[in-house]
N, C-alpha and C positions, 0 to 999 in steps of 0.2 A: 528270782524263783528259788524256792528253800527245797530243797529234797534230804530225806532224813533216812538212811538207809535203816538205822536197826530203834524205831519209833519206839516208847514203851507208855502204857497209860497215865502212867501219875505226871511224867514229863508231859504228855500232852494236855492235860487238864492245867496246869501252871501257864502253859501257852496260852489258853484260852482265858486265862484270870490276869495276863497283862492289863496293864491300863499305864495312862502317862508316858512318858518317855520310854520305858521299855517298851511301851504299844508302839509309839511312830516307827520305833526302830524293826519292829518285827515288821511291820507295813513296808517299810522299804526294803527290807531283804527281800521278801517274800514278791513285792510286784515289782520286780527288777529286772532286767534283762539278761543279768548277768545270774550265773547259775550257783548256788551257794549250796555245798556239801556239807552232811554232816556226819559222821558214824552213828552219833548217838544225838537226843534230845539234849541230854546235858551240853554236847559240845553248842549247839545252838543257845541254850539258857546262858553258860558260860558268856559266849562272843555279848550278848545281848548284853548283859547287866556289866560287863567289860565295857562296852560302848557308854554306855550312862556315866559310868565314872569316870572316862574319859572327857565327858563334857561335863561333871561336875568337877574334876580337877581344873580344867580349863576356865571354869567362875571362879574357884577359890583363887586360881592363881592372878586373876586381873584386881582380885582384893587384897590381894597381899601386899602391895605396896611395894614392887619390886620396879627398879629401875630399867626405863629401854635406852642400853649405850653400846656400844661397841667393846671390841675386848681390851683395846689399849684402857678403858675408863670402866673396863666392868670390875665387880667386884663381887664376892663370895665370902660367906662367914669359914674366920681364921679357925672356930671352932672346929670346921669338919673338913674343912677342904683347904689344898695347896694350889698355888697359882704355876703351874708351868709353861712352856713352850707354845704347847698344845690344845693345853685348856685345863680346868680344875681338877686334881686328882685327890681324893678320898682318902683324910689323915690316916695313918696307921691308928690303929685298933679302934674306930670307928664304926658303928653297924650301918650299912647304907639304908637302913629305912629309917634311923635317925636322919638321917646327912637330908634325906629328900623332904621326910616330912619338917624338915627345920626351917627350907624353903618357903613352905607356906603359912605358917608360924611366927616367923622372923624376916619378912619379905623387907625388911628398911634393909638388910644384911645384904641384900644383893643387890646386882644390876648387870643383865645383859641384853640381848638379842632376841627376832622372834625364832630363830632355831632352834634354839639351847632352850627357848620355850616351851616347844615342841617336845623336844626331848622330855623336859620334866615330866610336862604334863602325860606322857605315858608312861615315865616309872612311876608317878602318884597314883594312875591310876591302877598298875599293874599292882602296884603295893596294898589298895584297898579291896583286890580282888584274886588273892594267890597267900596261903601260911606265910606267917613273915619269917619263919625259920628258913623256908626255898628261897624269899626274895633278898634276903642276907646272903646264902649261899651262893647263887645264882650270880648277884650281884659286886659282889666284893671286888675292891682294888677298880674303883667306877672312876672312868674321867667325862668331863661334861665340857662338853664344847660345843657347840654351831650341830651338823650331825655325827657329832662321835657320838656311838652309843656301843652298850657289850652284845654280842650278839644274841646272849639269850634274850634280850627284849627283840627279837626277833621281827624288825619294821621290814613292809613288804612296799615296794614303789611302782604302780601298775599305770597304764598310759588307761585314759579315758574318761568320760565326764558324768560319768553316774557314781554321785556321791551317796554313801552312808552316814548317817549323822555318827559321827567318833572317827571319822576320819579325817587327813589334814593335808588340804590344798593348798597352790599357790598362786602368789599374784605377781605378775612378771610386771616390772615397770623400768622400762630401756632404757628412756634417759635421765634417768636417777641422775640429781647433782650431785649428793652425796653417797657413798658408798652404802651403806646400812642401810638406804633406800631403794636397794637393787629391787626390791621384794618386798611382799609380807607371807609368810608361812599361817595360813590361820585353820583351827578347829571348825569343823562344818559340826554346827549345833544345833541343825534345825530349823524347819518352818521360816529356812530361806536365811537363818542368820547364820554369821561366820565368828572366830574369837581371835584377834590375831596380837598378841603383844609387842604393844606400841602404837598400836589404831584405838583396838578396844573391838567392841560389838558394834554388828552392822552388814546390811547385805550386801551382794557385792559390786553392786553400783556405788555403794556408799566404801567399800575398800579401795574399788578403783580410783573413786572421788578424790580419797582423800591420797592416796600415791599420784597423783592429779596435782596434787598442790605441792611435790617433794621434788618438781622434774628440775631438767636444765631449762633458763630463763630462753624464753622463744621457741622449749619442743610444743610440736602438738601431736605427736608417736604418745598415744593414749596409753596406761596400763590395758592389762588384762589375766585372765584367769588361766594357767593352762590345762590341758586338759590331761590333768594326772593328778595322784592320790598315792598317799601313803596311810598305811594302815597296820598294823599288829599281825601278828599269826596268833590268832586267836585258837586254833586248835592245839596248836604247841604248846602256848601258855595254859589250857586249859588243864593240860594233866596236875599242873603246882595248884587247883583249886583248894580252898580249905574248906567246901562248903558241899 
């Protein structure tokens, strides 16, 4: 359910002229159980078209040809980023909307996990929907690992099973043989499909399916989804809009 405390006309007429993905997405706030605030219509158009690019970052990133391995074998272009301890940290004098957008541009240049997936996939999005002078600022001295993120990209982790499409679930699978199999972390994209790197696209019969085929030899302790979600503060990022 959407409630919009301080409505204005023009923002409301924009509402009404959705179509496409921004539409499904107003359709699930809106008949949801869960109660979604907003101050203003902007903050709502914000979240909305924030949502989209999150699951178009989410395609461009399964075309980039980026590899799914672990961090002992992952890898990052030498151009922008330093390999530490922790996880990649953001050369000096670097712009982080370079370093991100090189990610999907240059996707032979890496290889990691669906975490650190995750993670991109909503600084790319945050980056095509926020001035890139705030996402520079905001962003600088960026390390990227599994969930290291800075906190202004401000990720919210809430218990429950009602999905928003731009938001990113997980899929538990116990008796992973190998480690990087514990999981897939995937984007909820939609009319039932998920994005999760290193599966690909597919519902979630077909995520659990394929965490199904990764177990230890003789489990039958099935995958499954839990019922939690992370997602953006899409109000907070809203103020860095450039639009």
């Amino acid at each position: 359910m959407i409630i919009i405390r301080f409505p204005d006309a023009a923002g409301k007429q924009k509402l009404q002229n959705l179509s496409g993905k921004q539409r499904e997405i107003y359709d699930h706030l809106d008949q949801s159980l869960t109660l979604f605030e907003y101050d203003s219509t902007f903050q709502l158009l914000f979240e909305i078209s924030l949502r989209e690019q999150i699951i178009e970052a989410a395609l461009k990133l399964k075309e980039a040809s980026v590899a799914f391995t672990s961090f002992k074998y992952s890898k990052f272009n030498p151009i922008y980023w330093t390999k530490g301890p922790r996880g990649y940290l953001l050369n000096p004098n670097v712009r982080p909307s370079d370093a991100i957008a090189d990610i999907f541009e240059n996707g032979e240049e890496y290889g990691f996990e669906c975490s650190t997936a995750m993670v991109i996939i909503f600084y790319k999005a945050v980056l095509e929907s926020i001035r890139i002078t705030d996402f520079n600022y905001l962003f600088r001295g960026l390390l990227v690992w599994n969930w290291n993120y800075d906190p202004d990209l401000a990720i919210i982790t809430l218990e429950g099973s009602e999905f928003i499409p731009g938001d990113v679930v997980y899929f538990m699978n116990p008796d992973f043989e190998l480690p990087i199999w514990r999981g897939e972390n995937a984007v909820v994209l939609g009319k039932g499909l998920y994005y999760g790197h290193g599966i690909g696209i597919g519902t979630a019969d077909e995520m659990i399916e394929a965490l199904n085929t990764l177990r230890k030899k003789g489990s039958t302790t099935s995958a499954y989804m839990l019922k939690q979600h992370s997602r953006l503060n899409f109000k907070y990022l809203s103020q860095f809009s450039g639009r």
